[in-house]
PAZAPA-4460 file (N, C-alpha, C; in steps of 0.05 Angstrom, whole numbers, plus 32768, in hexadecimal, padded with zeros to 4 digits):
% residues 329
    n_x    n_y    n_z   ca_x   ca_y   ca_z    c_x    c_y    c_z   seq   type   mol
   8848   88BF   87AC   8832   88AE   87A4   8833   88A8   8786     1      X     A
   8825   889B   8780   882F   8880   8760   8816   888E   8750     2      X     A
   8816   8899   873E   87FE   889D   8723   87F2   8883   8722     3      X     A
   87D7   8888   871D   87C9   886B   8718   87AD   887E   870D     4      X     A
   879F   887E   86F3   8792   887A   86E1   8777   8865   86E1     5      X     A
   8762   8868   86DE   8748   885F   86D6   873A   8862   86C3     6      X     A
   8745   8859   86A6   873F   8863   8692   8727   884C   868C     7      X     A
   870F   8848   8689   86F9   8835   8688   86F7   882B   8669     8      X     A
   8703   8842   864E   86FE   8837   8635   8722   8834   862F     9      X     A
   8739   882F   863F   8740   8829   863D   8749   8807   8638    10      X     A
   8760   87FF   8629   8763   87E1   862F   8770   87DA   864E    11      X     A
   8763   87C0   8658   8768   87BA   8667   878A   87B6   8674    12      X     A
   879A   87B8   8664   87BE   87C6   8671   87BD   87D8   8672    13      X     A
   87AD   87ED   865B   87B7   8803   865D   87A7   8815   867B    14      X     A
   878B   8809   8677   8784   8814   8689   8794   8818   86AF    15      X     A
   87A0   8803   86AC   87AA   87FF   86C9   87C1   8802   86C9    16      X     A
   87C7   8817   86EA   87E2   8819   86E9   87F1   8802   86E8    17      X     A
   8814   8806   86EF   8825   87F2   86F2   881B   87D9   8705    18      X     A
   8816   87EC   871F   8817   87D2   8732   87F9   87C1   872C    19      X     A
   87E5   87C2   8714   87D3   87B0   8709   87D0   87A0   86F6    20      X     A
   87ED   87AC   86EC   87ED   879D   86D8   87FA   877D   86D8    21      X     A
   87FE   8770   86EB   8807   8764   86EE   87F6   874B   86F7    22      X     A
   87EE   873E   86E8   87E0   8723   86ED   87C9   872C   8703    23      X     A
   87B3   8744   86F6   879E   8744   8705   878D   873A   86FF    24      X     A
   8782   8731   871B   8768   8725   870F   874E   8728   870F    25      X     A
   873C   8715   8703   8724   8722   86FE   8714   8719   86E9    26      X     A
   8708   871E   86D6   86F8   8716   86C5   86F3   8730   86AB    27      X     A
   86EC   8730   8691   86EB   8746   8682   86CC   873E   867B    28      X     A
   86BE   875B   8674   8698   874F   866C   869B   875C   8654    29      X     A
   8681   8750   864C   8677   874F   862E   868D   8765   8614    30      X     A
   8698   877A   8622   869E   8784   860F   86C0   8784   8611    31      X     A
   86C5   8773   8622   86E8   876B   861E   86F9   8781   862E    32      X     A
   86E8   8790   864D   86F4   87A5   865D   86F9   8790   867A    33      X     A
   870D   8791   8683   871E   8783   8699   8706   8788   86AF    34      X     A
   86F9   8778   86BE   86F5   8779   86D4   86F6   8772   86F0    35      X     A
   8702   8782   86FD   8714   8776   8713   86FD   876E   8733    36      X     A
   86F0   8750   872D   86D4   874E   873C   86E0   873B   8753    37      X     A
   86FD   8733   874E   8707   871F   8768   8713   8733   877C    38      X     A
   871C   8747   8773   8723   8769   877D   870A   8775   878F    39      X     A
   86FB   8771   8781   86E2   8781   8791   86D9   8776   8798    40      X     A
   86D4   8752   879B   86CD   8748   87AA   86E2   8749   87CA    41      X     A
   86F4   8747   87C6   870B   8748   87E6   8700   8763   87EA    42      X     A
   86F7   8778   87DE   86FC   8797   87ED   86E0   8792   8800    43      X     A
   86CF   8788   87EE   86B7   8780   8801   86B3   876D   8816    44      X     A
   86BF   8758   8814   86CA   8746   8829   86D7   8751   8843    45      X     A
   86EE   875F   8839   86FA   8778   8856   86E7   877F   8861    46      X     A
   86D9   878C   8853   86CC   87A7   8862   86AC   879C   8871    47      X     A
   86A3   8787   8860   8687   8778   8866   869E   8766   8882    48      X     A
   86AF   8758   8887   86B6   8744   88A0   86C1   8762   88B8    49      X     A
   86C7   8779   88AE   86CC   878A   88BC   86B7   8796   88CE    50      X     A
   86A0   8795   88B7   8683   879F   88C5   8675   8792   88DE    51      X     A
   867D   877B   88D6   8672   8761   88E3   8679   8756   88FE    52      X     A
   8694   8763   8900   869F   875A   891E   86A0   877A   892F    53      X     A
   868C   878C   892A   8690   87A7   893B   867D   87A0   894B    54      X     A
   8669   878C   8959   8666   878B   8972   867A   8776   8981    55      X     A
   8689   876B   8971   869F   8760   8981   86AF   876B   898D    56      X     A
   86B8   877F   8975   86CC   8797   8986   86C3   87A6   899D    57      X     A
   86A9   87AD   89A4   869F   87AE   89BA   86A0   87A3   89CB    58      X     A
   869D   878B   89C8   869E   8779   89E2   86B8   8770   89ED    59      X     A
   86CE   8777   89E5   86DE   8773   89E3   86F1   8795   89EF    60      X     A
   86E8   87A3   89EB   86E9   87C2   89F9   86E4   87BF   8A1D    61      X     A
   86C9   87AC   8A19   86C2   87A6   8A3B   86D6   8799   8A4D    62      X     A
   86EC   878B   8A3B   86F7   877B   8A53   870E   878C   8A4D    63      X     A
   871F   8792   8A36   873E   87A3   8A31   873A   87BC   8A2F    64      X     A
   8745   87C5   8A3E   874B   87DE   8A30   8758   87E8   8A1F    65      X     A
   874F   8802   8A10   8751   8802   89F0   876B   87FA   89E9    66      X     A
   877E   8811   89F6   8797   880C   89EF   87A3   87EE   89E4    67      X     A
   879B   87DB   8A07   87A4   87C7   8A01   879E   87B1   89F9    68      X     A
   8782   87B5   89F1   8776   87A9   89DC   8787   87A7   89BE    69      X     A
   8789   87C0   89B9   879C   87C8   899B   87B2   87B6   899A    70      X     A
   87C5   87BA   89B2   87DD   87AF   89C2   87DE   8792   89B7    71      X     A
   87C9   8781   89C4   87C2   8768   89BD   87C0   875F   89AA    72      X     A
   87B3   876A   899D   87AA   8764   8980   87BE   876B   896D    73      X     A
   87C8   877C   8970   87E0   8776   8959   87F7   876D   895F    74      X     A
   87FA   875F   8979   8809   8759   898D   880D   873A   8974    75      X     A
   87EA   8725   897E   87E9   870F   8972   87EB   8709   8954    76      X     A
   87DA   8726   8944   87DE   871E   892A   87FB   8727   891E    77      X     A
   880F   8730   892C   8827   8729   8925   8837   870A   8921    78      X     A
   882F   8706   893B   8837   86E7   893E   8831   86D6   8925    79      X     A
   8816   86DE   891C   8806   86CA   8910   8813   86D2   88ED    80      X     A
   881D   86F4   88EC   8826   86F5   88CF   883B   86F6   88D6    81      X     A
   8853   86E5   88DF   8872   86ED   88DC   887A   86DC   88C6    82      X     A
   886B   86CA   88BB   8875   86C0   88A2   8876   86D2   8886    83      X     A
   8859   86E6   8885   885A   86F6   8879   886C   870E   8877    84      X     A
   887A   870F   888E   888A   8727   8886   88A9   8724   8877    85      X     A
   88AD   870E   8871   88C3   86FF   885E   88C8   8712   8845    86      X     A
   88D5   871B   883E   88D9   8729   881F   88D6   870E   8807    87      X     A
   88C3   8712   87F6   88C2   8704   87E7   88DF   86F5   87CF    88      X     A
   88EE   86EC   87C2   8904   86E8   87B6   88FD   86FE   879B    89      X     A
   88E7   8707   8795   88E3   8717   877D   88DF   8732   8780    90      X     A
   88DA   873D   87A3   88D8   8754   87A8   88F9   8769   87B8    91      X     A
   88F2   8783   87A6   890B   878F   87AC   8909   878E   87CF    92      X     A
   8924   879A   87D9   8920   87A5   87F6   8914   87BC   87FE    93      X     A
   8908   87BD   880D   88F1   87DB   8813   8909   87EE   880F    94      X     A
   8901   8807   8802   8909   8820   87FE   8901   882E   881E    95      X     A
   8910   8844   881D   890A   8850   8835   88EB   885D   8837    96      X     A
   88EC   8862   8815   88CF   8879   8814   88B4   885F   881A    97      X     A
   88B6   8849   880D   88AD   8830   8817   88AA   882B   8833    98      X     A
   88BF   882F   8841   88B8   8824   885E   88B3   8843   886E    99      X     A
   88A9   8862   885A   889A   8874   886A   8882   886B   886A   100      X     A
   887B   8860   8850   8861   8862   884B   8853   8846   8860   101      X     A
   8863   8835   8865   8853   8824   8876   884A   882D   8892   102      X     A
   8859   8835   889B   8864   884D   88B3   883F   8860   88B3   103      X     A
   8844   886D   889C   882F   8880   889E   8812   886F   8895   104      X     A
   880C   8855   888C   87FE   8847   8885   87EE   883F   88A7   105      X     A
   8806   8837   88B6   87FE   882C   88C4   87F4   8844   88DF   106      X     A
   8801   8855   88D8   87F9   886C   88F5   87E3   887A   88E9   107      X     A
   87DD   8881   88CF   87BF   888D   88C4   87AE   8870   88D2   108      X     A
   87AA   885C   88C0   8797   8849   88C8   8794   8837   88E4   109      X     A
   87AB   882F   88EA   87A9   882A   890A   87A3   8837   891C   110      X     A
   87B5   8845   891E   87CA   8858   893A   87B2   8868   893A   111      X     A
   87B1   887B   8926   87A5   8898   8927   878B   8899   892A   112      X     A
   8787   8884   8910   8764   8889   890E   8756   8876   8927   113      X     A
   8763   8861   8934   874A   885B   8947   874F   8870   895E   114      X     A
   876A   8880   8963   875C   8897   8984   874D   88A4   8977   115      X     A
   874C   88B8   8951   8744   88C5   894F   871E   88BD   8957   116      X     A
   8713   88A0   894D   8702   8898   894C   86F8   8898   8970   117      X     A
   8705   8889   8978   86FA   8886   898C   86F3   889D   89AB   118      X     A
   870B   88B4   89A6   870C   88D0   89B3   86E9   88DA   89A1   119      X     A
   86EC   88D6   8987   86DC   88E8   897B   86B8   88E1   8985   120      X     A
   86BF   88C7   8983   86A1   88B3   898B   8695   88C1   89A7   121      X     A
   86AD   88CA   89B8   86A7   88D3   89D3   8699   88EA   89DF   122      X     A
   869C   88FB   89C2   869B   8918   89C7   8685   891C   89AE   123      X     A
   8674   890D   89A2   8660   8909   898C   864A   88F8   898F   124      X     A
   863D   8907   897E   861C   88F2   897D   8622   88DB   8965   125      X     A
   8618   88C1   8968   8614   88AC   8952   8612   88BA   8940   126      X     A
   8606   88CA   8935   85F6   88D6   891E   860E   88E5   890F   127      X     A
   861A   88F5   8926   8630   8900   891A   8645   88F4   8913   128      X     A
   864B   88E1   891F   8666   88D1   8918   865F   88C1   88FD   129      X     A
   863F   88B3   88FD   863F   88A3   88DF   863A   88B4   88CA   130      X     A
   862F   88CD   88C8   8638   88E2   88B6   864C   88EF   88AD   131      X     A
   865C   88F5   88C7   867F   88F5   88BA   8685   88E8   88B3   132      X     A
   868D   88CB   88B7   8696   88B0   88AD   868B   88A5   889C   133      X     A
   8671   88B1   8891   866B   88AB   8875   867C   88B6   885B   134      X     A
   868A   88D5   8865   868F   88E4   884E   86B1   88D2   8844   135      X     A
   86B2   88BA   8853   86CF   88B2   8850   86DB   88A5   882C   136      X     A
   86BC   889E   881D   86C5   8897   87FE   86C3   88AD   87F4   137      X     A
   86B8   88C7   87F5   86BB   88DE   87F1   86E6   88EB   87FA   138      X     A
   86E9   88DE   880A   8700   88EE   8817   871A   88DF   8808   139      X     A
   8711   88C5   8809   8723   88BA   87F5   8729   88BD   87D7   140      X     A
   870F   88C4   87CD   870D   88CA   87AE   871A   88E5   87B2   141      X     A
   871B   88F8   87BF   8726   8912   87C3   8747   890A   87C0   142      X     A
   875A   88F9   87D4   876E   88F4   87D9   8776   88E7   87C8   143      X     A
   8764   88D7   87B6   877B   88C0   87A3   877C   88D3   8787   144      X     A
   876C   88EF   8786   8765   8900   8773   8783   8916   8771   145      X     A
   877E   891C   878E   87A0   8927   8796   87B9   891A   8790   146      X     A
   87BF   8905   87A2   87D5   88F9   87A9   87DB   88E3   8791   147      X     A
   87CA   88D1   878A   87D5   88B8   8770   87CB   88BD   875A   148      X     A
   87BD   88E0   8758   87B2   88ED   8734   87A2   88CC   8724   149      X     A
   878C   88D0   873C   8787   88BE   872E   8768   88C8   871F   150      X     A
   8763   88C3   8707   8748   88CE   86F9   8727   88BE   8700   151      X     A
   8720   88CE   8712   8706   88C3   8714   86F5   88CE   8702   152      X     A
   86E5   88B6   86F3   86D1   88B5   86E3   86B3   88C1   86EF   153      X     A
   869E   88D0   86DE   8691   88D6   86F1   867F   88CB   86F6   154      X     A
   8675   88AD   86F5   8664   8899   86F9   866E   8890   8716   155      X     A
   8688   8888   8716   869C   8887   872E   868D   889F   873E   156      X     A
   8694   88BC   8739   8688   88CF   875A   8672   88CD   8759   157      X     A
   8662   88C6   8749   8645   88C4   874C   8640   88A9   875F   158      X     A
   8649   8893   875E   8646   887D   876E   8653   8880   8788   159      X     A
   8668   8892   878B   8679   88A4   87A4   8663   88B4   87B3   160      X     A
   8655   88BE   87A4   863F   88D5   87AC   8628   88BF   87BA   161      X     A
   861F   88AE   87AE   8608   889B   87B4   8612   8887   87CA   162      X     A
   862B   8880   87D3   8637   8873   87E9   8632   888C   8801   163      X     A
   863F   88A1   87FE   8649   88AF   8810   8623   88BD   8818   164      X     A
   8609   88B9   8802   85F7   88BF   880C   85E4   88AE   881F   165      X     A
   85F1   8890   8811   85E5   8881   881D   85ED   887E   8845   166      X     A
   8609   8881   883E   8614   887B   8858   8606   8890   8873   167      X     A
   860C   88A9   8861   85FB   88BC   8875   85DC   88AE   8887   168      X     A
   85D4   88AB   886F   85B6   88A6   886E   85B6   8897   8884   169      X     A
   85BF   887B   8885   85C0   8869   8897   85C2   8877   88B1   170      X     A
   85DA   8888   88BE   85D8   888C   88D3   85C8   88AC   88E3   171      X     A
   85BF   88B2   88C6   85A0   88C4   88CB   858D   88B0   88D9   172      X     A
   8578   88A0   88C8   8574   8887   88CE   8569   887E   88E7   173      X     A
   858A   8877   88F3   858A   8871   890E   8587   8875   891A   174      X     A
   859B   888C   8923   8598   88A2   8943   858F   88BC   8931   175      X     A
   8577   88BD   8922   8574   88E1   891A   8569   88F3   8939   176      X     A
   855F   88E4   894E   8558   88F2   8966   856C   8904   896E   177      X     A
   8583   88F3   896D   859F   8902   897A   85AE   890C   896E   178      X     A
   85A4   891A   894C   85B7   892B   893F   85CD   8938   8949   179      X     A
   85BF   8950   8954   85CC   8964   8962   85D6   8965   8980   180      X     A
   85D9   8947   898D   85D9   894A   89A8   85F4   8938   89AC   181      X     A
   8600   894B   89C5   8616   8936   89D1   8631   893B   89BC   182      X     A
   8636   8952   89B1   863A   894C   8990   8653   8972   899F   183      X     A
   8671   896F   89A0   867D   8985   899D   8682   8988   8983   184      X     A
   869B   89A4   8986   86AA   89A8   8972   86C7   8993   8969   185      X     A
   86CF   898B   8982   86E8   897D   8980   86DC   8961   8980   186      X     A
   86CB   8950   8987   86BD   893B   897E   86BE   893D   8960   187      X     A
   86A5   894E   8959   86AB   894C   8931   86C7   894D   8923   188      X     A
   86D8   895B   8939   86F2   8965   8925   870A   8948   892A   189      X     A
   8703   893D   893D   870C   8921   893C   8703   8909   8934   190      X     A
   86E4   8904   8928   86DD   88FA   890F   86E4   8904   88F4   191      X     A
   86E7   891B   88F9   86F5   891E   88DA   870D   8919   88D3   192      X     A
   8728   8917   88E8   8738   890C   88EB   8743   88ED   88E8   193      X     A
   8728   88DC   88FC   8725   88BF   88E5   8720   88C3   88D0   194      X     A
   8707   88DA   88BB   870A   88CA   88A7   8716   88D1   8897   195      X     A
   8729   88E7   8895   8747   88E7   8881   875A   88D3   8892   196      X     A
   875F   88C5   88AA   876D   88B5   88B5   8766   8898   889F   197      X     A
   8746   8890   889E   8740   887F   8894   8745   887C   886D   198      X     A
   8742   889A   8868   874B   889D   8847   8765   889A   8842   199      X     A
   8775   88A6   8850   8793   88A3   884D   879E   8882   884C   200      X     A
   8796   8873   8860   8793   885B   8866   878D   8852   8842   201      X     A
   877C   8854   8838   8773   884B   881A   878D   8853   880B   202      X     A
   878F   8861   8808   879C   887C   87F4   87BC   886D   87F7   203      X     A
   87C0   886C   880B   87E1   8868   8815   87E5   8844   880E   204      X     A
   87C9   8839   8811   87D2   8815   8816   87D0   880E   87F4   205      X     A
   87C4   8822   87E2   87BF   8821   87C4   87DA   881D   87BE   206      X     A
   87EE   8837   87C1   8808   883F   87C3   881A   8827   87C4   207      X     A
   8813   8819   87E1   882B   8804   87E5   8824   87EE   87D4   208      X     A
   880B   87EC   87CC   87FE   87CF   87B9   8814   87D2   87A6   209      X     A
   8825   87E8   8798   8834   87EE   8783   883F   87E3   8785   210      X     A
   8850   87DC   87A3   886E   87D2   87A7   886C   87B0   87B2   211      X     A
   8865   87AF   87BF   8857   8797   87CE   8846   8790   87D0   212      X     A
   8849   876D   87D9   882B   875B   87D7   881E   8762   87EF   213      X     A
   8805   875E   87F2   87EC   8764   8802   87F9   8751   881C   214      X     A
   87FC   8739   881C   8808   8732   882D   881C   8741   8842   215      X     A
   8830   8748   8836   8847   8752   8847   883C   8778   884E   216      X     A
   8833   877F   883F   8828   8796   8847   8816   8798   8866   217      X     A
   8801   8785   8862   87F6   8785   887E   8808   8776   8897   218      X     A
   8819   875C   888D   882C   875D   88A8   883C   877A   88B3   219      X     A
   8843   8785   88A0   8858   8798   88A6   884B   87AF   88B2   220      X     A
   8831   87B6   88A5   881F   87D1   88AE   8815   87C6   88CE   221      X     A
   8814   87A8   88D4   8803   879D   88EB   881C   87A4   88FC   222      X     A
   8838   87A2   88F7   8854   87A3   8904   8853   87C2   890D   223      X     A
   884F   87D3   88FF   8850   87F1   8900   883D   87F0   8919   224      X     A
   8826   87E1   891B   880F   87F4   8927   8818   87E7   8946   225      X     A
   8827   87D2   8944   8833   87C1   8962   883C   87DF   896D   226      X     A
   884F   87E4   8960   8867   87F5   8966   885B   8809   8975   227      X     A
   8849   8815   8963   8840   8833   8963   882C   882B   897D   228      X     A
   8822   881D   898A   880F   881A   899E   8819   8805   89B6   229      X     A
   8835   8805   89B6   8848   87F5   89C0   883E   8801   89E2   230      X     A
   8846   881D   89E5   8854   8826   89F7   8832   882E   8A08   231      X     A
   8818   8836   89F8   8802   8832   8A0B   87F5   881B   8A12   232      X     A
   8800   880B   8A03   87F8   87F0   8A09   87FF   87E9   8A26   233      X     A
   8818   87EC   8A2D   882A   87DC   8A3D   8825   87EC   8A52   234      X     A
   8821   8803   8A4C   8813   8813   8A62   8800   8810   8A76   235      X     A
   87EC   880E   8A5A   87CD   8801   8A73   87CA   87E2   8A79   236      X     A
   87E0   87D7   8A6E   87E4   87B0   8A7C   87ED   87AE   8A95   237      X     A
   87FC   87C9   8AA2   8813   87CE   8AAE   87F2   87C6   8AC9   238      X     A
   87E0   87DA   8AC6   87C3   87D3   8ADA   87A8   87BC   8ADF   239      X     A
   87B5   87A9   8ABF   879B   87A2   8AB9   879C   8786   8AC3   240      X     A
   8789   8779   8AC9   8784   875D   8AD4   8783   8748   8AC4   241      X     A
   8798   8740   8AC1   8790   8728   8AA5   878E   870D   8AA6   242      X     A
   8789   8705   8AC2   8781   86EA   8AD6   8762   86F4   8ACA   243      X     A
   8757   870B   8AD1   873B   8709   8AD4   872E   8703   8AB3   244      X     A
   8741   8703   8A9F   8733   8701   8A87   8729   86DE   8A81   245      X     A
   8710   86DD   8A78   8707   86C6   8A70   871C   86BC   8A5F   246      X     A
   8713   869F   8A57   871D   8692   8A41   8718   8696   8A27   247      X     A
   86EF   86A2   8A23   86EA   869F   8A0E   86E8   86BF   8A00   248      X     A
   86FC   86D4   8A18   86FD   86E9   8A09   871B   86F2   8A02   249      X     A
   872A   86DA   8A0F   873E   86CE   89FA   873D   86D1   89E0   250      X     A
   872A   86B8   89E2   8725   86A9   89BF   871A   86BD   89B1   251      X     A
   8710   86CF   89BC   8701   86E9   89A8   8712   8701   89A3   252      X     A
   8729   86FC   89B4   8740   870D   89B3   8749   8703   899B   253      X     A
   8754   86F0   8999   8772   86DC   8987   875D   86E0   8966   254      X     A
   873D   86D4   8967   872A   86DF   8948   872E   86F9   8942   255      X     A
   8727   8708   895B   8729   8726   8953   8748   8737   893F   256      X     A
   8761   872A   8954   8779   8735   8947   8780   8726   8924   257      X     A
   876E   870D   8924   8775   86FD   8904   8762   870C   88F9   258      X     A
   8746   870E   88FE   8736   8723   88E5   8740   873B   88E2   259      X     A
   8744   874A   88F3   8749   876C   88F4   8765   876D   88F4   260      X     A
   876F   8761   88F4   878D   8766   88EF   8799   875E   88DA   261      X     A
   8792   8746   88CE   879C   8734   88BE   878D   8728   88AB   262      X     A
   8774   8727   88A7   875C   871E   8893   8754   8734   8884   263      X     A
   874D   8743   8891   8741   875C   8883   8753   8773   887C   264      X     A
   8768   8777   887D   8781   8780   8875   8787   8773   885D   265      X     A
   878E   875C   885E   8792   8751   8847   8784   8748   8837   266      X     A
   8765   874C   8833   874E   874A   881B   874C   876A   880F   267      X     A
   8755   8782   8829   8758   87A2   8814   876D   87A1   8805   268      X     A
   8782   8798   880F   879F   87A0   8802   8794   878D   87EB   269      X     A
   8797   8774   87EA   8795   8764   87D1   877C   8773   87C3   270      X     A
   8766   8782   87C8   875B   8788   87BB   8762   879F   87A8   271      X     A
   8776   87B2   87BF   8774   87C9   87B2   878E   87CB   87A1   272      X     A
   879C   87B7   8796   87AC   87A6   8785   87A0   87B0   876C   273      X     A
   878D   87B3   876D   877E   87AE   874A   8765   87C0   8748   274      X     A
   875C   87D1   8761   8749   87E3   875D   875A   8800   875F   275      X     A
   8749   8813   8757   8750   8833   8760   874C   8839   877B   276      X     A
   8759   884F   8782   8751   884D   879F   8733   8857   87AD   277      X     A
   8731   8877   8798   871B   8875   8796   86FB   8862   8791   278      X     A
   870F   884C   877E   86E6   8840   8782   86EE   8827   8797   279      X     A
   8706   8820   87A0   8706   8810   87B6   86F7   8820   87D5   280      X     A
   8700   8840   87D3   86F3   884F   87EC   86CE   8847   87EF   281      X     A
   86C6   884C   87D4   86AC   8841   87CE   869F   882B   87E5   282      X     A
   86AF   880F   87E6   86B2   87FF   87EF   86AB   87F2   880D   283      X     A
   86AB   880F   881B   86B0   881E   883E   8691   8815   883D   284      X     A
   8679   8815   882A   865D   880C   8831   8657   87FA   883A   285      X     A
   866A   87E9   8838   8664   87D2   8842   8668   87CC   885E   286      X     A
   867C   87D5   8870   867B   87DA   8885   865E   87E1   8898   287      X     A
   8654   87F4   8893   8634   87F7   88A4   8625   87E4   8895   288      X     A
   8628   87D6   8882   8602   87CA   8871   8616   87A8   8877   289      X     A
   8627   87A0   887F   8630   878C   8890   8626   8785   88AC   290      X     A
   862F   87A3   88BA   8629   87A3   88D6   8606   87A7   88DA   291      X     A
   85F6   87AD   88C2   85D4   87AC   88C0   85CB   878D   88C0   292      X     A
   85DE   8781   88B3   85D4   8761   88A9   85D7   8758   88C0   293      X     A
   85F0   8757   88D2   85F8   8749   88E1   85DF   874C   88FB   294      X     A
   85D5   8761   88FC   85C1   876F   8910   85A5   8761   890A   295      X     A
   85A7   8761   88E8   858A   8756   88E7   8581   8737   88E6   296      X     A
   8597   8726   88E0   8598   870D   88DE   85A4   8700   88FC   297      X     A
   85B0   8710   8908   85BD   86FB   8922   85AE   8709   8937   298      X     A
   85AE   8725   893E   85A3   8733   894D   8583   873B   8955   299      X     A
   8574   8735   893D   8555   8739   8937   8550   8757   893E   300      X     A
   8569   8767   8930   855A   8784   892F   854D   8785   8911   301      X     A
   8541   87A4   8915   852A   87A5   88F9   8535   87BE   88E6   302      X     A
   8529   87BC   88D0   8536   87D3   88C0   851F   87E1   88B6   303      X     A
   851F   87F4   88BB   8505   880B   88B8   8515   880B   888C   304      X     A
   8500   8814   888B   84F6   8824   886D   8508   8839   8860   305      X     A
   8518   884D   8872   8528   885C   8869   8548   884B   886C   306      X     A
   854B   883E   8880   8563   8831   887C   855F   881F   8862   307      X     A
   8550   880F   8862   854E   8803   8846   855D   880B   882D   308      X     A
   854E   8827   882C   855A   883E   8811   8570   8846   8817   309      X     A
   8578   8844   8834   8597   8852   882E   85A8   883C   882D   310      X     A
   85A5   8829   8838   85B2   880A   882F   85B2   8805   880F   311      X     A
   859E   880C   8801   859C   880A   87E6   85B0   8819   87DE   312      X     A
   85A7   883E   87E1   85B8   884C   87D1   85DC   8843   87D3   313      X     A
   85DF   883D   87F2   85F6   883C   87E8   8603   881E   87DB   314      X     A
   85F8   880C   87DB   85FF   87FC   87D0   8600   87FB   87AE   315      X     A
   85E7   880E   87AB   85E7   8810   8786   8603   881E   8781   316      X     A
   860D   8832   8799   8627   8843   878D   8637   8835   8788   317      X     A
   863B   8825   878F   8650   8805   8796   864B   8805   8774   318      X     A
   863D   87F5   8772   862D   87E8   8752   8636   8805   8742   319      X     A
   862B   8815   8744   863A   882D   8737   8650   8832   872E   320      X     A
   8666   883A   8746   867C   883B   8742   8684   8822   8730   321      X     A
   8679   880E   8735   8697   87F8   8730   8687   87E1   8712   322      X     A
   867B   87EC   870B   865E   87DC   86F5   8673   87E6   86DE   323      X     A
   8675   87CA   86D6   868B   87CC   86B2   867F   87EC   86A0   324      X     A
   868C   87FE   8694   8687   880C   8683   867A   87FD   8666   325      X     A
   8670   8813   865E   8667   8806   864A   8676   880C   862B   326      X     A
   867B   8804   8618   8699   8803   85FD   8684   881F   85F4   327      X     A
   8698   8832   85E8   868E   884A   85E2   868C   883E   85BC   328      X     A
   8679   8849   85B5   8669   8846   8598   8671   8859   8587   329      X     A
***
C-alpha cells in the first residue's frame, strides 16, 4: 500500500500524495489551502444514489435470487463498461501487484461483503446490524492508519467519532424494541466481517486511485466480481423461470446494474482520487440520511426527534472532518 499524508497547514502539493497531485480538482478558501469540494461532492453522490436505490434492491431480491441477481448485474454493467476497460495510451500495463489488488478490491467489496451482509442480516436484529455497520468510518480510519500511514488529524477522528455516533443513533432510533432479539453470535460476527469487507473496499480502491483512472478501475473491479460470482450464478439460473419475469423488472434490473455497478463506483473512485481514505470513510453517512429522505419525501414516513439529532450529528461530522483548516498565526 502507497503512503499518503494529510497535512492541513501544509501547501497544497505538498500536502497530497503523488497520485493528487496531479491536476486535482477543486477550489482553495480564503486562506489559499486546496479544497477538494468536486471530490467530496462525487463521494457524496455515490453513497447518497447508493442510499436511494436500497428499496430497489429489495424488490428486486423478490423476483432473483441473490446469487443471480449479482450474476446479472455485473453480467450487464460489463457490457455497458467494455469501452472502459481499454488501457489508456499514457497508462503503464497493470503490474501483477496491481492486478492483486483489483482481485482483492473486488472480492472484499463485492464477493465477500454482500454474503457477509446478507448471511449476517439473517441471523441479527436491525438494530444490530445498523450499529455494526455504523462503526465502518471508524474501521476505515483504523486501516488507512495501518496500511497507507496515513496521518489523521484530530478534528478528522472527532468528525469520525460524530459519524460513527450519529450512524449508531439512527438505528437505535428505529428498531430500539428489538435490540437484543433475534440477534446470535455468528450473525454479529458476520456483520463485522462486512464492515472490514466494506473498509478494505475504501482502503484498497484509495491504493488503485494511485495507478489508475476511476474509470478503468470500476470496469475491471465490476470484471472481477462477474468472475468471482460466475459459478453461483449459473447455478441457481440452472432452476429459475425467466419467461415468468416481467418486463418492467427488467428495466429495473438493466438501472440497477448502471447505478450500482457503474455510477456509483465511479463517483468513489474519482472521488477518492483526491481525498484521504479516512475522511472519504466519513462519507458512508450518507448512505442511511439518503435512504431517510427518500422515505420521507416519496414514501410519507415521519422522523421522530431523536432521529433528527442523529441525522444532524452525523452530518456535522461530515462538515467536521472535511471544513478547510484554518492558516496557523
Amino acid at each position: 500500500m502507497s503512503s499518503a499524508t494529510t497535512d492541513p497547514h501544509a501547501t497544497p502539493a505538498e500536502a497530497l500524495p503523488p497520485s493528487e497531485r496531479l491536476g486535482h480538482p477543486g477550489l482553495r478558501d480564503h486562506h489559499g489551502h486546496h479544497v477538494p469540494w468536486l471530490s467530496y461532492l462525487s463521494l457524496a453522490a455515490s453513497t447518497s444514489v447508493i442510499g436511494s436505490y436500497v428499496g430497489l434492491s429489495k424488490l428486486l431480491v423478490l423476483v432473483f435470487p441473490v446469487f443471480l441477481l449479482a450474476f446479472l448485474r455485473f453480467g450487464m454493467a460489463a457490457v455497458f463498461m467494455l469501452p472502459w476497460l481499454r488501457r489508456g495510451p499514457a497508462e503503464a500495463p497493470l503490474s501483477g501487484r496491481t492486478r492483486f489488488l483489483l482481485f482483492l478490491e473486488s472480492f472484499f467489496g463485492n464477493f465477500l461483503f454482500s454474503i457477509c451482509l446478507l448471511f449476517g442480516m439473517k441471523h441479527s436484529s436491525a438494530v444490530v446490524a445498523g450499529v455494526i455497520m455504523a462503526g465502518i468510518p471508524a474501521t476505515v480510519a483504523l486501516m488507512s492508519w495501518l496500511f497507507l500511514r496515513e496521518r489523521i488529524a484530530p478534528r478528522t477522528l472527532a468528525g469520525i467519532a460524530m459519524a460513527v455516533g450519529g450512524i449508531a443513533l439512527v438505528a437505535l432510533s428505529k428498531h430500539g424494541d428489538s435490540a437484543g432479539a433475534q440477534t446470535s453470535g455468528w450473525g454479529a460476527l458476520l456483520l463485522v466481517g462486512a464492515m472490514c469487507c466494506e473498509a478494505s473496499y475504501v482502503v484498497i480502491g484509495k491504493r488503485l486511485t494511485a495507478d489508475l483512472p476511476p474509470r478503468r478501475i470500476s470496469a475491471l473491479i465490476n470484471l472481477w466480481g462477474l468472475v468471482l460470482v460466475t459459478p453461483l450464478g449459473l447455478w441457481q439460473a440452472m432452476d429459475f423461470d425467466f419467461g415468468a419475469v416481467a418486463v418492467k423488472d427488467w428495466g429495473l434490473l438493466l438501472f440497477y446494474a448502471i447505478a450500482a455497478s457503474t455510477i456509483t463506483v465511479w463517483l468513489w473512485m474519482k472521488g477518492l482520487q483526491h481525498v484521504s481514505a479516512a475522511k472519504a470513510g466519513v462519507f458512508m453517512v450518507f448512505l442511511p440520511v439518503s435512504t431517510a429522505l427518500v422515505g420521507l419525501v416519496f414514501l410519507g414516513e415521519r422522523m421522530n426527534a431523536i432521529q433528527l439529532v442523529a441525522y444532524a450529528l452525523a452530518l456535522g461530522g461530515v462538515m467536521l472532518a472535511t471544513w478547510p483548516a484554518r492558516a496557523p498565526r
